[in-house]
Every structure is written in C-alpha cells, then in structure tokens.
C-alpha positions as CSV (number, residue, x, y, z in Angstrom):
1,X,103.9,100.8,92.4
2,X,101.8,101.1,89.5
3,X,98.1,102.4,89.2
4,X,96.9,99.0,88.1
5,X,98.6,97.3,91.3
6,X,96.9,100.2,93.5
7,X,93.8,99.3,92.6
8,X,94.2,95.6,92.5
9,X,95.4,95.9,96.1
10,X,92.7,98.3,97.2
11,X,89.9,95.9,95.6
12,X,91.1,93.2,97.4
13,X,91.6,94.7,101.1
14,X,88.0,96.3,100.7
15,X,86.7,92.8,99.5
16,X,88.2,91.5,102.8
17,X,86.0,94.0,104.7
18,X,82.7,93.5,102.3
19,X,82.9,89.7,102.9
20,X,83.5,90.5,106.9
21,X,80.1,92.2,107.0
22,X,78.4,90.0,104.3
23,X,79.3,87.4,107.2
24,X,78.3,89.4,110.0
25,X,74.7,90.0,108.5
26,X,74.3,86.3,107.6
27,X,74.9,85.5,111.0
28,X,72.9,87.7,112.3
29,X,69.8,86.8,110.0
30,X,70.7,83.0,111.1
31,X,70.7,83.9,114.9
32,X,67.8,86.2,114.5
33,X,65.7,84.0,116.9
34,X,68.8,82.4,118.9
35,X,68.7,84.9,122.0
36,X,71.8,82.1,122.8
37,X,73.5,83.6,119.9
38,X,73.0,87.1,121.0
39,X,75.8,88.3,123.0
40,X,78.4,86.8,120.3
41,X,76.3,88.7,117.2
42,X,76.7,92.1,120.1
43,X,81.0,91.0,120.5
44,X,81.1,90.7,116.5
45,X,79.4,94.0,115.8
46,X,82.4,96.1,118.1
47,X,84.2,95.8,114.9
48,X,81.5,98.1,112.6
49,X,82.7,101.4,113.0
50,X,86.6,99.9,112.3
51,X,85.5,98.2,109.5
52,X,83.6,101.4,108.0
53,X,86.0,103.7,108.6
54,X,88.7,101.2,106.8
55,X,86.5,100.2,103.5
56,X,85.7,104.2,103.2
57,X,89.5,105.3,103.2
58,X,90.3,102.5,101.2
59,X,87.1,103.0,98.5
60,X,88.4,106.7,98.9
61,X,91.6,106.2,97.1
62,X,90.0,103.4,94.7
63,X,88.3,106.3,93.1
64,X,90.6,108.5,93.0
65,X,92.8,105.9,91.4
66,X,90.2,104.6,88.8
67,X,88.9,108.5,88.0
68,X,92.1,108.5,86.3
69,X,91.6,105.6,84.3
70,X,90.2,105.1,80.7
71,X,86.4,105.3,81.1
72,X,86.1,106.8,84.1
73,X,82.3,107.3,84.3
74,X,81.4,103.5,84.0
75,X,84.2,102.4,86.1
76,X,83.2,105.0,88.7
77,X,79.3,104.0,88.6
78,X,80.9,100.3,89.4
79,X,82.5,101.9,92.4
80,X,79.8,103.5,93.8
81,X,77.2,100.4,93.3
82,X,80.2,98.5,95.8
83,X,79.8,101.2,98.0
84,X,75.9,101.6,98.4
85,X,76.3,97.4,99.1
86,X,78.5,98.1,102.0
87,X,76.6,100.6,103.2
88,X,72.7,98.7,102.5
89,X,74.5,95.4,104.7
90,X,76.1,98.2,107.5
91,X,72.5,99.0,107.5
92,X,70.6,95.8,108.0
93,X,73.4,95.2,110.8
94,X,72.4,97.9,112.3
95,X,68.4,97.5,111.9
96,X,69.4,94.1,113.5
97,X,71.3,95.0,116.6
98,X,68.2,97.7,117.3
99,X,66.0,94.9,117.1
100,X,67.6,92.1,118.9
101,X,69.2,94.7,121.8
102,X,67.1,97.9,121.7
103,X,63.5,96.7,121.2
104,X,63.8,94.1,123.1
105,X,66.3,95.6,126.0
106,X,68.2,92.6,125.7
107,X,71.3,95.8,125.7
108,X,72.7,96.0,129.7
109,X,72.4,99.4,131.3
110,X,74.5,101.8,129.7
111,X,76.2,100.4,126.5
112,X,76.8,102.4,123.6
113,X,74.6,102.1,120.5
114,X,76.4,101.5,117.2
115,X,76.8,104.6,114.8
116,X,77.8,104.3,111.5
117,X,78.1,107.3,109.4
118,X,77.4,107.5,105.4
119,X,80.5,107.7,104.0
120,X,81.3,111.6,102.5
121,X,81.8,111.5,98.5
122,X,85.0,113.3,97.8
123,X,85.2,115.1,94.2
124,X,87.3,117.2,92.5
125,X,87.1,120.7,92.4
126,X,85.8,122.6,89.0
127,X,86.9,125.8,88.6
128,X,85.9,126.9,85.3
129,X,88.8,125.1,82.9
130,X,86.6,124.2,80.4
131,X,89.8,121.6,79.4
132,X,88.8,119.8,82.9
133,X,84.9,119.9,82.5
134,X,84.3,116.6,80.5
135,X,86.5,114.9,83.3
136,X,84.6,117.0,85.9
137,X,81.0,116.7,84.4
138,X,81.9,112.4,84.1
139,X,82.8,112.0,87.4
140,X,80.2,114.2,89.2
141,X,77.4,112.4,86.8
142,X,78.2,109.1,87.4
143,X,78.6,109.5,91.1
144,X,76.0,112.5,92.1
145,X,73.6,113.0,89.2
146,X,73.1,109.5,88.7
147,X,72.8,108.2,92.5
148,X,69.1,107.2,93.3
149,X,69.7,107.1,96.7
150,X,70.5,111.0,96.8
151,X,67.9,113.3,96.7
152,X,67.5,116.7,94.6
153,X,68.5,118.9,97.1
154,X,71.5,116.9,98.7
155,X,72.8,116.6,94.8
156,X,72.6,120.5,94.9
157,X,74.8,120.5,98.0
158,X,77.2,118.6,97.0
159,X,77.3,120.3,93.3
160,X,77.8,123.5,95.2
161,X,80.5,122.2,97.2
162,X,82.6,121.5,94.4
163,X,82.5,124.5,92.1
164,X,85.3,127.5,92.5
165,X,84.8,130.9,91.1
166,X,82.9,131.7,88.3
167,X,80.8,128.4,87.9
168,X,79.8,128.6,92.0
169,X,78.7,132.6,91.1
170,X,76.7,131.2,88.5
171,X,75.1,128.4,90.4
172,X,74.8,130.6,93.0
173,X,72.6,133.0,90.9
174,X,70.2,130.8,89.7
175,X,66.5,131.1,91.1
C-alpha cells in the first residue's frame, strides 16, 4: 500500500471518530436542559476514552506518514489544527458531563468520572546530522514552536526530549 492510500485511509477512519464526537457534543449542547436526555448523553460518553485512544494512534501514524511528504511543515501544522479540534470538543464533552452529573449529583454513587488524556506528540530524534536538521527544525516548528496552546516551558520539555548527544549537551548548557 502506497503512502498516498495510508493517509487517505487514516483521514478518513479519524474523520469517522471527529464526526462521532462532533455528534456527541451537539447532543449534549441540545440536551443541556433535558435531565430526560441525561442518562443516554452518560451511556454515549462510555465510548470517550475508546474513541481518543483510537483518533490518537491513528493521527499518530498520519504524521508520521505526511512528515515524509513534500511540504511537511504546512501539511503538519494542518495536522495538528485537526488535532487541537478533537481535543477542544473531548473537552466541552467533558465540561458537560461535570456539569450535568458532577455539579448537579445527578452521577449515582460510585461511578467513575471520565478521563481523557492530551494526546503525547511523538517526534523524531535529532542527533546532530546537520543533513537531518531542516527536516528536524520543520517538523519540531510547525508542531511545538508554533503551538499556542503550549507554553514556554512545556516547549522546552519537549525540545529536550528529542535531542541526542551533542545538541542535548548544548541545550543542556544554556543558562
């Protein structure tokens, strides 16, 4: 199977799961004041953590697929706007479910609270190969550096978690 086919089979199976929760969070928004609608909005919401852990493998190998590709860096900052959707709607789910079953203690006795983790941001290593820096530097950029919703120091981590030999000694050395 080609690359091209990869990728037009990942888009379209983490489409499936976008639309899912686009779905889930309209409904929720249009039962907000249904406490009859409730208990179904509670059923519906079982499948969150299935759902995220599916659209981050899958989003996973969409950019490692389209790294590869002919302008990378645009393509990737594409990538990474899908993702912050998916995770902005996991959110509002989430905000809903604590208001609707939390604040209001609609929840029974015991039930487990929803958790959804961020998805991690996998990057390739840079090792000092100044042939591989332009790649590197593109993809890191348009993913890290460029990422509003990351603050300075979490960028800093995640530079420093990517860097091999000399380049993490020199990171490391600076004040």
């Amino acid at each position: 199977m080609t690359d091209a086919s990869k990728i037009t089979r990942n888009k379209a199976a983490r489409q499936v799961i976008l639309d899912n929760v686009l779905q889930l969070n309209l409904f929720a928004a249009e039962t907000r004041d249904k406490p009859e609608s409730y208990l179904q909005f509670k059923f519906r919401c079982k499948n969150l953590v299935k759902w995220e852990n599916e659209f981050e493998r899958i989003h996973s190998n969409k950019v490692s697929l389209v790294s590869t590709q002919e302008g990378a860096p645009e393509l990737l900052i594409a990538e990474q706007k899908i993702n912050n959707r998916f995770l902005q709607e996991l959110s509002e789910i989430q905000a809903r479910y604590h208001e609707m079953f939390e604040l209001h203690e609609y929840e029974a006795q015991g039930a487990q609270q929803i958790n959804v983790n961020l998805s991690k941001i996998n990057l390739t290593c840079f090792n000092g190969d100044v042939r591989q820096f332009p790649t590197f530097f593109g993809i890191f950029d348009a993913l890290i550096n460029k990422n509003d919703s990351l603050v300075n120091t979490k960028k800093f981590h995640y530079l420093l978690s990517v860097l091999k030999g000399e380049p993490l000694a020199l990171v490391k050395c600076t004040p």
